[in-house]
Rosetta silent file (secondary structure, phi, psi, omega in degrees, C-alpha in Angstrom):
SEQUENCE: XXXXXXXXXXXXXXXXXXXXXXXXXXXXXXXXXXXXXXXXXXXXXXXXXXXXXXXXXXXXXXXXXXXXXXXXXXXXXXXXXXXXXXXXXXXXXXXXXXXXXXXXXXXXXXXXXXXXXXXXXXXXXXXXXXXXXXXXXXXXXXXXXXXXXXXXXXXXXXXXXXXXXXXXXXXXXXXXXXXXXXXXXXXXXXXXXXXXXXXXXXXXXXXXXXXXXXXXXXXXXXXXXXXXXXXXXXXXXXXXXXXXXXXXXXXXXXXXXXXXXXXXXXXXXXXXXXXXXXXXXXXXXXXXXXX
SCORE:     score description
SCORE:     0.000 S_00000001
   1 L     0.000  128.871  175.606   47.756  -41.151   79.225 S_00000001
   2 L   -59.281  140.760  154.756   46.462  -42.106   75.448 S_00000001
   3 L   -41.574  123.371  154.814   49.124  -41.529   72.799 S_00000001
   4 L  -116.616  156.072  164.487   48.001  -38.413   70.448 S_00000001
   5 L  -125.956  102.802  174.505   49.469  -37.942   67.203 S_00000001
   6 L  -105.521   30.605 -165.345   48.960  -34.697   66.228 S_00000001
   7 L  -100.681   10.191  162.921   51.264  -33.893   63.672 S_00000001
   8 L   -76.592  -44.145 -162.562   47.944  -33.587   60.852 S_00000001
   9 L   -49.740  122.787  163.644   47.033  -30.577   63.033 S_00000001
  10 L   -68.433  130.519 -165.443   47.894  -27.400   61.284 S_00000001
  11 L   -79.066  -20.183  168.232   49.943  -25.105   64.127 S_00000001
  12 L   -28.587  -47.845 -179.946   48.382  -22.081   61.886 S_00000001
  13 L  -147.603   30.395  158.728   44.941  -22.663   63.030 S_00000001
  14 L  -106.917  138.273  161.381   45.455  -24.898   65.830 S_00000001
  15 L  -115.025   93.962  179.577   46.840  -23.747   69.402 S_00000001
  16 E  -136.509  141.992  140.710   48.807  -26.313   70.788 S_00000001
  17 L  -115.924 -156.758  172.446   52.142  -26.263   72.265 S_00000001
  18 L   -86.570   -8.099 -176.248   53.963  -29.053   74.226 S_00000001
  19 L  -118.788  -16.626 -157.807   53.105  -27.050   77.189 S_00000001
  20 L  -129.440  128.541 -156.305   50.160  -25.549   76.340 S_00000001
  21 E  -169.930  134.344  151.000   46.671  -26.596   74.185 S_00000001
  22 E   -48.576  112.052  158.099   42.892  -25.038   73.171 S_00000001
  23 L   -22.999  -39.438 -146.100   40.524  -26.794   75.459 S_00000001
  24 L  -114.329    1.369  161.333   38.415  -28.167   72.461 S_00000001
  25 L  -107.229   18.671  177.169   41.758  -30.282   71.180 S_00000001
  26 L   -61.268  141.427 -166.983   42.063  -32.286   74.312 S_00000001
  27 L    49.445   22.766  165.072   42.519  -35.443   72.682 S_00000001
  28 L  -140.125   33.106  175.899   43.651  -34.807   69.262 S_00000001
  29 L  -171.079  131.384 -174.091   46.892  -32.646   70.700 S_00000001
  30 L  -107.866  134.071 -152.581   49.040  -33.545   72.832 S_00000001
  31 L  -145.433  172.856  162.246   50.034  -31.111   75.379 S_00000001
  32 L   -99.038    6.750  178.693   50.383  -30.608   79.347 S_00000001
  33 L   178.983  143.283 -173.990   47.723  -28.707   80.054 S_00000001
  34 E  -117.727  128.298 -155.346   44.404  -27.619   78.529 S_00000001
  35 E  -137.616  126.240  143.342   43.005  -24.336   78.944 S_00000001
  36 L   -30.904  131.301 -168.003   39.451  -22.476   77.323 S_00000001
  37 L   -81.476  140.048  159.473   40.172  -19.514   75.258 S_00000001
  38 E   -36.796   80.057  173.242   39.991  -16.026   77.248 S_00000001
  39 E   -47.430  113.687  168.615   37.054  -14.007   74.677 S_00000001
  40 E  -143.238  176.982  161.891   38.714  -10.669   73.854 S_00000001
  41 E  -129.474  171.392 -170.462   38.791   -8.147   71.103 S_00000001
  42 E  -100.578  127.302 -170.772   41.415   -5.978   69.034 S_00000001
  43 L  -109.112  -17.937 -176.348   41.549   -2.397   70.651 S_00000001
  44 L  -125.729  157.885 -142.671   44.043   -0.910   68.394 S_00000001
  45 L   -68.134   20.260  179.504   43.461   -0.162   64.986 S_00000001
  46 L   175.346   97.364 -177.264   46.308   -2.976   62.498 S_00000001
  47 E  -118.096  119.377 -174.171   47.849   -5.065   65.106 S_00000001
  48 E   -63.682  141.846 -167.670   50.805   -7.436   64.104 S_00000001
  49 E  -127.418  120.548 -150.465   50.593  -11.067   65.087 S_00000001
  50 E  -130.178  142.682 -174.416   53.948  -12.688   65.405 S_00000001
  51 L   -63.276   -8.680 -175.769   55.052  -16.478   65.234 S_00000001
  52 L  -139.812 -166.814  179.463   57.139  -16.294   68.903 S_00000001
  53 L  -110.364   58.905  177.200   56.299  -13.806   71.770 S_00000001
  54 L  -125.979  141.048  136.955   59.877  -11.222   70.584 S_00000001
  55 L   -64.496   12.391  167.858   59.138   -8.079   68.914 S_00000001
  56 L  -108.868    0.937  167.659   61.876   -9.102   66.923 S_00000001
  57 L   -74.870  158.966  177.097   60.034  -12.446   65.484 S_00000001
  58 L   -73.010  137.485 -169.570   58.464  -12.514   62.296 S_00000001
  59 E   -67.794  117.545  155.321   54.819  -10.785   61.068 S_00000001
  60 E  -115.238  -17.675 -175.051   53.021  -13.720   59.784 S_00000001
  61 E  -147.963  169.584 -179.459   49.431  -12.289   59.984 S_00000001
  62 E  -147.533  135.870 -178.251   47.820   -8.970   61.400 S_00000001
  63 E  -103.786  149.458  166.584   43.972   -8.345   63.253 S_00000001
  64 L  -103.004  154.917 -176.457   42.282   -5.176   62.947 S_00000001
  65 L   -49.852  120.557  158.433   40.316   -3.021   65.541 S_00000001
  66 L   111.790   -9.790 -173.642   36.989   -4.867   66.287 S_00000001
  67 L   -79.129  143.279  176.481   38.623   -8.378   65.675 S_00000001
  68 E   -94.561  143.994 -143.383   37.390  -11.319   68.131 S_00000001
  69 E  -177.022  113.589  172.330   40.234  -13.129   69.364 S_00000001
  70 E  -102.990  156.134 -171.482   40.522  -16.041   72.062 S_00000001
  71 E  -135.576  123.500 -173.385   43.290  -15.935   74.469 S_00000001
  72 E  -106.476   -6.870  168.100   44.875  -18.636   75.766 S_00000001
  73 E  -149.480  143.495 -166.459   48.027  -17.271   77.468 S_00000001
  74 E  -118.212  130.141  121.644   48.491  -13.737   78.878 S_00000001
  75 E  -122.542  125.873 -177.951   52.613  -13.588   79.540 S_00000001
  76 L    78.665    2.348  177.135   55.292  -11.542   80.123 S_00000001
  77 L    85.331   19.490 -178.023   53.128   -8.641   78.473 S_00000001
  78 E  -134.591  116.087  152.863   52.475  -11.391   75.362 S_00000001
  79 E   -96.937  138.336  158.161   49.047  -13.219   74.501 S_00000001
  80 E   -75.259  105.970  167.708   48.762  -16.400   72.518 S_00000001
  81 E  -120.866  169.132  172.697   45.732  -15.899   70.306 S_00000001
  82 E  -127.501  148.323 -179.331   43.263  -17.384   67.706 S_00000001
  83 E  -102.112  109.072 -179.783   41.792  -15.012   65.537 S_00000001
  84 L   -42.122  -27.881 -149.835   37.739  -16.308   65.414 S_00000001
  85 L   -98.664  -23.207  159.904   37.171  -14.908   62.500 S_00000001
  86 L  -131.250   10.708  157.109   39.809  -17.091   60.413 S_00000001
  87 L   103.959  -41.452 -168.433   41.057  -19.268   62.796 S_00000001
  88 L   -45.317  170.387 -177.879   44.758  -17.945   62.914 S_00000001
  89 E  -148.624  141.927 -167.958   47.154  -18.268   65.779 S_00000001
  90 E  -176.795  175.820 -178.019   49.950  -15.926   67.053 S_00000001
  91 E   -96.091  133.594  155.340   51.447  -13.768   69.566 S_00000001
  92 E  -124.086  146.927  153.395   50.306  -10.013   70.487 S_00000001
  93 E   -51.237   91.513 -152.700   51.298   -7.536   72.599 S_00000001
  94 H   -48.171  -24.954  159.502   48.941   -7.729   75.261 S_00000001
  95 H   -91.460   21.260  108.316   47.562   -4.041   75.318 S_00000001
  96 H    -6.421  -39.994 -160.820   46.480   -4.670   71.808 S_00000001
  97 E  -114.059  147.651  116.534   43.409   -6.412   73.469 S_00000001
  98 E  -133.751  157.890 -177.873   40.106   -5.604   75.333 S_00000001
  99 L   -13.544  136.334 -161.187   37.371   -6.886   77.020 S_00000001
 100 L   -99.087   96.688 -137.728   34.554   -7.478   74.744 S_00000001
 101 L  -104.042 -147.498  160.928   31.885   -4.637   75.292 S_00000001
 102 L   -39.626  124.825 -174.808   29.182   -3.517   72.687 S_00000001
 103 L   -78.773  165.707  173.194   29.006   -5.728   69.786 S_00000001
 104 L   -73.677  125.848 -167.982   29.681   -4.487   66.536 S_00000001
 105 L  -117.110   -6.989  170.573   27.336   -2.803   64.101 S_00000001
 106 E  -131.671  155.972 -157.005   29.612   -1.710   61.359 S_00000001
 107 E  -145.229  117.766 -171.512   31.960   -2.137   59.468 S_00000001
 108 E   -33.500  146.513  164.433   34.673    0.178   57.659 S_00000001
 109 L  -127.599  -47.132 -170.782   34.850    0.297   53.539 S_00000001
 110 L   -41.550  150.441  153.385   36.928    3.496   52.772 S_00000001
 111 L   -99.648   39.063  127.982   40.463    1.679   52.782 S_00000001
 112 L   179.554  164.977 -174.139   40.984    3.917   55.214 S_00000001
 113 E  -143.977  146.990 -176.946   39.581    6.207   57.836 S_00000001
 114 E   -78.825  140.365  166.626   40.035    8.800   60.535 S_00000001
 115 E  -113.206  144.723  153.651   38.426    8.619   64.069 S_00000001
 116 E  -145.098  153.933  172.528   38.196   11.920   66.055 S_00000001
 117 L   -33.899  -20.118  169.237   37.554   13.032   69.010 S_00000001
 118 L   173.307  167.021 -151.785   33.851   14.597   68.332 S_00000001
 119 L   -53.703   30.035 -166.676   31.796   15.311   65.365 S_00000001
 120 L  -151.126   98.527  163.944   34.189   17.727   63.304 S_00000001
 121 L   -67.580   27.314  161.663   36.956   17.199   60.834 S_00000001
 122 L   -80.408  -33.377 -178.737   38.614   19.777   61.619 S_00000001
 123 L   -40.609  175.659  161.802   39.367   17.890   65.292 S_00000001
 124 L   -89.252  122.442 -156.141   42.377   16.550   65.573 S_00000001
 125 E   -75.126  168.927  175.380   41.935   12.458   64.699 S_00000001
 126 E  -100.877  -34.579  178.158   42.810   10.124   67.464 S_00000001
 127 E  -170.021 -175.358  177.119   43.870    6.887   64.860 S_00000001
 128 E  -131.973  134.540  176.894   42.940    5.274   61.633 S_00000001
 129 E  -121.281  139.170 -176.219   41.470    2.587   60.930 S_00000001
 130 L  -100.668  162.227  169.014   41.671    0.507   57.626 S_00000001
 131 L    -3.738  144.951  100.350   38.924   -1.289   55.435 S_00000001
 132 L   151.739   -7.130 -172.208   37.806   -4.177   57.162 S_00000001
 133 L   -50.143  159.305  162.168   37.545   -2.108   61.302 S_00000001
 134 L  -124.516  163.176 -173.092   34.617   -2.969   63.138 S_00000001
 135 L   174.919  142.695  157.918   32.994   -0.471   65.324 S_00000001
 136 L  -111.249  178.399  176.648   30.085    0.175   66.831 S_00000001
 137 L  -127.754  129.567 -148.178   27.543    2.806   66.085 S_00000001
 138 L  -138.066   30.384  175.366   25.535    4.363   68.222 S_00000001
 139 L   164.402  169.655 -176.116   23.766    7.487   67.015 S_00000001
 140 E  -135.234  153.927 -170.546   24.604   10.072   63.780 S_00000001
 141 E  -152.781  151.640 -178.068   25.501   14.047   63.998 S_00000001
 142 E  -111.106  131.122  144.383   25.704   16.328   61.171 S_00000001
 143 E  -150.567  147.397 -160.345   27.973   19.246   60.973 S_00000001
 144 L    22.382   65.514  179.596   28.337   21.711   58.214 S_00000001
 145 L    59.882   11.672  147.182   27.023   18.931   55.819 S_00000001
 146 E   -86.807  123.475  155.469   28.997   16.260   56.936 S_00000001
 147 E  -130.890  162.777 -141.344   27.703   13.553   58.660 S_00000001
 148 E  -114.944  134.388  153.268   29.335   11.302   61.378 S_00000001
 149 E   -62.107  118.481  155.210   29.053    7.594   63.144 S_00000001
 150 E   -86.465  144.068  166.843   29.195    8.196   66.655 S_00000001
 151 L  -105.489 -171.887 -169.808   30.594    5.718   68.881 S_00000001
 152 L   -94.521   23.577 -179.203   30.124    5.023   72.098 S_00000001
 153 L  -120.316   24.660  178.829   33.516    6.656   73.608 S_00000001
 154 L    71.527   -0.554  161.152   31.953   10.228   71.841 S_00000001
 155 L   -64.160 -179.555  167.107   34.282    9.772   68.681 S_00000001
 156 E  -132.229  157.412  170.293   33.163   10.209   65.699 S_00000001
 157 E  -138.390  153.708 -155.735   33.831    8.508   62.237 S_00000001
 158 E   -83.740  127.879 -132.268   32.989    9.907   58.493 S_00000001
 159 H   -93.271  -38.406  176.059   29.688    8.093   58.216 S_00000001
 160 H   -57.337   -2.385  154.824   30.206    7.112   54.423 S_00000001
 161 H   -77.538  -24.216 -177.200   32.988    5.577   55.226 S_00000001
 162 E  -112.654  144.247  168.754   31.100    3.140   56.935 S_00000001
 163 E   -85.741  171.128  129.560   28.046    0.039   56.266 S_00000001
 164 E   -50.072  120.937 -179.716   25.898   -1.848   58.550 S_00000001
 165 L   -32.572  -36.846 -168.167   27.783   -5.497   59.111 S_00000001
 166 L   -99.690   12.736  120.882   25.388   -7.229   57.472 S_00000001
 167 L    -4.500   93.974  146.362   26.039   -4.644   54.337 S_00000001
 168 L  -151.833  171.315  163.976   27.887   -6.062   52.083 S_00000001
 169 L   -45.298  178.345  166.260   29.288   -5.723   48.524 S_00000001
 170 L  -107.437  -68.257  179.395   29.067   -8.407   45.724 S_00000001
 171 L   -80.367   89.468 -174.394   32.240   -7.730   43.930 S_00000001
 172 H   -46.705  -26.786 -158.988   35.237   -8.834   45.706 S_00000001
 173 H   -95.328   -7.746  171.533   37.734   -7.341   42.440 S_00000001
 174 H   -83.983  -54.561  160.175   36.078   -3.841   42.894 S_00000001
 175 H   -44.578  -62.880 -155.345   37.047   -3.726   46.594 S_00000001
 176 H   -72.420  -25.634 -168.601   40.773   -4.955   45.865 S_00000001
 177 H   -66.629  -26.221  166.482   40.725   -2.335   43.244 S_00000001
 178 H   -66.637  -20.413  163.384   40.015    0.555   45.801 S_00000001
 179 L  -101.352   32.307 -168.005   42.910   -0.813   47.219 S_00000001
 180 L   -74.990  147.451 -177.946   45.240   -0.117   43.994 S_00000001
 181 L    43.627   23.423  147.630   48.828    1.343   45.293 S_00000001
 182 L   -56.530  153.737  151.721   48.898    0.190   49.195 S_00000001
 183 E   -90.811  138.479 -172.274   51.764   -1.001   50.093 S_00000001
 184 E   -54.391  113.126 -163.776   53.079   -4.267   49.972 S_00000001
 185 L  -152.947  124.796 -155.952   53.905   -5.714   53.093 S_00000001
 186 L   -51.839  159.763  179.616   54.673   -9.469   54.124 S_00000001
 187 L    62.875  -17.450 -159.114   51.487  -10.381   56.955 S_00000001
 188 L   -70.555  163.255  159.201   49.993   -7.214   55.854 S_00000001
 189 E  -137.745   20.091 -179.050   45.822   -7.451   55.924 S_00000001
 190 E  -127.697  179.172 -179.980   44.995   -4.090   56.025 S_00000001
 191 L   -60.027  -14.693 -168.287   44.483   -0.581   53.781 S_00000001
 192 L  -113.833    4.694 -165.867   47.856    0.678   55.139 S_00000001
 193 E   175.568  136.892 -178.082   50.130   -2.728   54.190 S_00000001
 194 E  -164.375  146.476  132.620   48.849   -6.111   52.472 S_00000001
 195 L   -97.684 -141.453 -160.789   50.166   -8.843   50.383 S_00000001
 196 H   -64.575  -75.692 -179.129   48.709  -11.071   48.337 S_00000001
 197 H   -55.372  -34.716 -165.653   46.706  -13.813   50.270 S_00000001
 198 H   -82.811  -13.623  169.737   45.696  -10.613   52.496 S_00000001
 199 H   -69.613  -72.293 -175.335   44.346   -8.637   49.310 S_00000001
 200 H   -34.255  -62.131  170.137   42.216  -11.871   48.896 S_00000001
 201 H   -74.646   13.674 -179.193   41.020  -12.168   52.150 S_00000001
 202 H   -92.569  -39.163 -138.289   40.053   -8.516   52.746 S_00000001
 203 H   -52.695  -62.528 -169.362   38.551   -8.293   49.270 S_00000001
 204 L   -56.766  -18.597 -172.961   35.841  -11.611   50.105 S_00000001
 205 L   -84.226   -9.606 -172.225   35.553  -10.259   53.701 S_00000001
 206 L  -107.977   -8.414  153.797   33.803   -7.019   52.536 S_00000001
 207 L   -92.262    5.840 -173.905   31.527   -9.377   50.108 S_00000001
 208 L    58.977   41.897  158.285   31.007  -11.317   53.526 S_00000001
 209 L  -122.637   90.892  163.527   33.039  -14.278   52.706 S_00000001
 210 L   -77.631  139.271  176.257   35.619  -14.834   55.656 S_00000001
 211 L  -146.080  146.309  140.232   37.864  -16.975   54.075 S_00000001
 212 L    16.526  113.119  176.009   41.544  -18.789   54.892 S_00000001
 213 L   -71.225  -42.183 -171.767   44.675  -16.385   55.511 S_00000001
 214 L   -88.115 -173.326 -170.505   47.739  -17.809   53.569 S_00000001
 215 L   -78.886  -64.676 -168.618   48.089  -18.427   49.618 S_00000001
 216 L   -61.086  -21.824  159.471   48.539  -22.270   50.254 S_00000001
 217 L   -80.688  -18.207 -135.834   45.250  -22.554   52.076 S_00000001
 218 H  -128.181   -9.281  166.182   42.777  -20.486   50.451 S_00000001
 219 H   -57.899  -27.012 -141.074   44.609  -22.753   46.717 S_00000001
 220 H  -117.356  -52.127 -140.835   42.195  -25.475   48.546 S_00000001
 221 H  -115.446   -8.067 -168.073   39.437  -23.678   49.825 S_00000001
 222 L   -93.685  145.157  154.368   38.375  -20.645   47.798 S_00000001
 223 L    61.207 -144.157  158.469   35.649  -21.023   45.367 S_00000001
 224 L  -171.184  159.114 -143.980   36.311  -24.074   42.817 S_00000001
 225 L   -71.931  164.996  160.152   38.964  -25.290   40.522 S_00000001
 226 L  -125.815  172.266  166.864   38.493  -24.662   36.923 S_00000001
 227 L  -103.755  126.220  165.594   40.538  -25.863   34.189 S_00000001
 228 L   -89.346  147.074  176.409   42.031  -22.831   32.270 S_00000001
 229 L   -70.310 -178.482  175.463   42.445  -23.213   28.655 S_00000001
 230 L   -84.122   34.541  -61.732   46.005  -23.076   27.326 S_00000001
 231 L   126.364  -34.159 -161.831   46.040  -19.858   26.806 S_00000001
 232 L    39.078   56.220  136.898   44.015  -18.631   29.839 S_00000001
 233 L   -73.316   -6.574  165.373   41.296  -17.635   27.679 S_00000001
 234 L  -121.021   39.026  177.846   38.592  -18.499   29.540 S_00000001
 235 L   -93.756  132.370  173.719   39.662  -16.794   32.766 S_00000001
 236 L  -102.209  175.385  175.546   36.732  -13.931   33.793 S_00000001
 237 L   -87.529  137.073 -172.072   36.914  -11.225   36.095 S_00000001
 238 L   106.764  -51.747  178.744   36.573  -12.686   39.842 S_00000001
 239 L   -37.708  125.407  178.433   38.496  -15.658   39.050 S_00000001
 240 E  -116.105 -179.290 -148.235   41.762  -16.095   41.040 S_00000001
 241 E  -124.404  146.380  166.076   45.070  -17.374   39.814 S_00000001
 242 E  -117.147  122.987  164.623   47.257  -19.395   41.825 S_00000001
 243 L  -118.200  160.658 -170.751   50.951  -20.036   42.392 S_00000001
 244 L   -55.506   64.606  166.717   53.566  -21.856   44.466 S_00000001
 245 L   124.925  -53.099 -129.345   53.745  -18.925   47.447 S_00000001
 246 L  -142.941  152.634  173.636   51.371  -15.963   45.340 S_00000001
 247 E  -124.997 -179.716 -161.271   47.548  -15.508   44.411 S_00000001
 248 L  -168.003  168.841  158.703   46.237  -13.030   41.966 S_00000001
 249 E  -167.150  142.692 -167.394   42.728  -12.271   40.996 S_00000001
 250 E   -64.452  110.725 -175.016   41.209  -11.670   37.407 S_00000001
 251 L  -110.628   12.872  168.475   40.252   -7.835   37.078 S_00000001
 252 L   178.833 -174.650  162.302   39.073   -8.534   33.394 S_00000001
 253 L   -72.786  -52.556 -169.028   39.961  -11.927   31.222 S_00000001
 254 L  -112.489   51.704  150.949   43.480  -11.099   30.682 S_00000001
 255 L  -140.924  157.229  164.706   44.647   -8.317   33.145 S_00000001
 256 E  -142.939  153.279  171.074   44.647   -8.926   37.093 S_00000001
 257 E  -101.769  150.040 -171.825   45.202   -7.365   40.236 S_00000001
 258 E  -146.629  166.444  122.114   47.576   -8.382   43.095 S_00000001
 259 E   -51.222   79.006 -144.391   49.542   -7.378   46.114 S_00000001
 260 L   -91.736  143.097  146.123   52.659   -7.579   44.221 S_00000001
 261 L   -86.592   15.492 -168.597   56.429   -8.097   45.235 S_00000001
 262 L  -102.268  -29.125 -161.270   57.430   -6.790   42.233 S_00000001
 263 L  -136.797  -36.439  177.722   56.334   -3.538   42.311 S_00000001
 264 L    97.348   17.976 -154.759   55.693   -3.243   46.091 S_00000001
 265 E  -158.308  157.817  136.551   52.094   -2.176   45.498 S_00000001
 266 E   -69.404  152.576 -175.087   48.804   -3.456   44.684 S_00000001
 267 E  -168.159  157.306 -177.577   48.875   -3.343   41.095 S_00000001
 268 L   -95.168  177.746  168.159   47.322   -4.165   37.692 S_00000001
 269 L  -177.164  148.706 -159.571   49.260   -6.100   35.383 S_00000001
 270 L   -93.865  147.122 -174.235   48.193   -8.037   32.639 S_00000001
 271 H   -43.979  -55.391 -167.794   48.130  -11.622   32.987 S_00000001
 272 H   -84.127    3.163 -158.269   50.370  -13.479   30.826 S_00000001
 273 H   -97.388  -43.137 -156.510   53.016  -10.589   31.146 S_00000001
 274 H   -71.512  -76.292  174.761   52.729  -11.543   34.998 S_00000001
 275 H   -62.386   -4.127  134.565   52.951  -15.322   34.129 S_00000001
 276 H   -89.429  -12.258 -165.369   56.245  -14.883   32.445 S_00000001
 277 H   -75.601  -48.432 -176.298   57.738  -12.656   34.871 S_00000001
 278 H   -55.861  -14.556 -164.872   56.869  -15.071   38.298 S_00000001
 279 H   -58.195  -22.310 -159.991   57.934  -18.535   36.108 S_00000001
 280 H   -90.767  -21.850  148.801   61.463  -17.740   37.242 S_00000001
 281 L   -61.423 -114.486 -143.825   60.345  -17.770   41.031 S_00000001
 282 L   -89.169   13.866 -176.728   57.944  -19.700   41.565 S_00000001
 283 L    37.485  144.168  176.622   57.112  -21.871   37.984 S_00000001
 284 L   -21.262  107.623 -136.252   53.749  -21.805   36.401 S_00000001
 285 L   -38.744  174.115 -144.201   50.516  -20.783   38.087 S_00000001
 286 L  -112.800  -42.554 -157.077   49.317  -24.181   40.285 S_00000001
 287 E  -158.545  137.211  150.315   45.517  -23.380   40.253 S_00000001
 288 E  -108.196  155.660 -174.803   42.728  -21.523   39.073 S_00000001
 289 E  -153.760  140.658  159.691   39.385  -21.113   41.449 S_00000001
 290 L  -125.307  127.992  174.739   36.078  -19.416   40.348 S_00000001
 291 L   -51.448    0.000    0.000   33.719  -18.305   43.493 S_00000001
């Protein structure tokens, strides 16, 4: 057997174990067996994705209802997944997942929404789904001047809560701003719990830019660097701010919004008041990136 060295591979957005390995890295991971990912999707609406297969392991990332997901181990009531849409890799609780059906045609915006049981909010809802849900839609009903997405298991969802997929915004900093006062929550990536890097990616996913889940990837990959003056006077709105572990993005030239740990919240906060309070954490932002 050739020698791999595989220690470049990120385990983030790679699936390799010593026992175990994604068909399409035979021969840049070394493993004992190579297996094709399973095609499934996320059946329940914010589903936590955890670094071991314990419900007592740590949240590093979370998929929402309608998420595509390959699965490369079913065990023990725990799948090993990659999330398609950014690559991540974790453990779920295996009723989490199903078969992949109807494709999607829409895609949530409220940052959040009710399903119910048939066309009337008065029903009693069945779940919620936050910003970012997929669903399809497969006909529209009116009642007493509301009208509703139906899907195809006879719920219904409040139709202005929802676009077409290929729908999307421009302005990622308007989006996180709809999401002013969720709460802050390490892994979160949804309307009901988020942190930082997960404000970022929801924002760009709803201008239809999937982009990179952590802080330290998306320092590399979002946009491109600028130089800020010394001052950070020539930071715009859109622009994001980068630090050792936290991102930000520019909601005007000097104020921005974040998923803070400071506050617990999305929140506004004006820039340089921001960049003394983190210096004592984390030392002076790293990076700037403009889209």
């Amino acid at each position: 057997m050739t020698a791999v060295n595989d220690a470049n591979l990120d385990k983030r957005l790679n699936a390799f174990r010593p026992d175990l390995a994604d068909e399409s890295l035979r021969g840049m991971a070394a493993a004992e067996r190579f297996v094709p990912g399973k095609p499934m999707r996320v059946a329940d609406p914010v589903v936590d994705v955890r670094s071991e297969p314990r419900g007592d392991a740590g949240i590093i990332t979370q998929l929402l209802y309608g998420d595509d997901v390959l699965v490369f181990e079913d065990d023990n009531g725990w799948c090993w997944v990659q999330n398609e849409r950014d690559g991540y890799v974790g453990y779920v609780v295996d009723t989490t997942l199903d078969r992949r059906s109807t494709d999607p045609t829409h895609i949530v915006i409220a940052p959040r929404t009710f399903v119910y049981p048939g066309s009337d909010l008065k029903f009693p809802r069945t779940r919620a789904l936050s910003m970012g849900s997929l669903v399809t839609v497969i006909g529209g009903e009116e009642r007493r001047g509301t009208l509703y997405g139906m899907l195809p298991s006879g719920e219904a969802v409040i139709a202005k809560h929802l676009v077409p997929i290929d729908e999307v915004t421009d302005d990622h900093v308007a989006v996180a701003e709809t999401l002013m006062h969720t709460p802050y929550l390490w892994g979160g990536v949804s309307g009901f719990g988020i942190d930082c890097s997960g404000l970022v990616q929801l924002s760009l996913l709803m201008t239809g830019q999937p982009v990179l889940r952590d802080t330290d990837m998306q320092a590399t990959s979002v946009g491109e660097l600028i130089e800020p003056d010394r001052d950070y006077h020539n930071l715009q709105r859109g622009d994001f701010v980068f630090w050792k572990g936290h991102v930000a993005m520019m909601a005007s030239h000097s104020m921005l919004v974040h998923a803070s740990g400071h506050t617990m919240s999305v929140t506004l906060e004006p820039l340089r008041d921001a960049i003394e309070r983190i210096d004592y954490l984390y030392g002076q932002p790293t990076a700037v990136r403009r889209l």
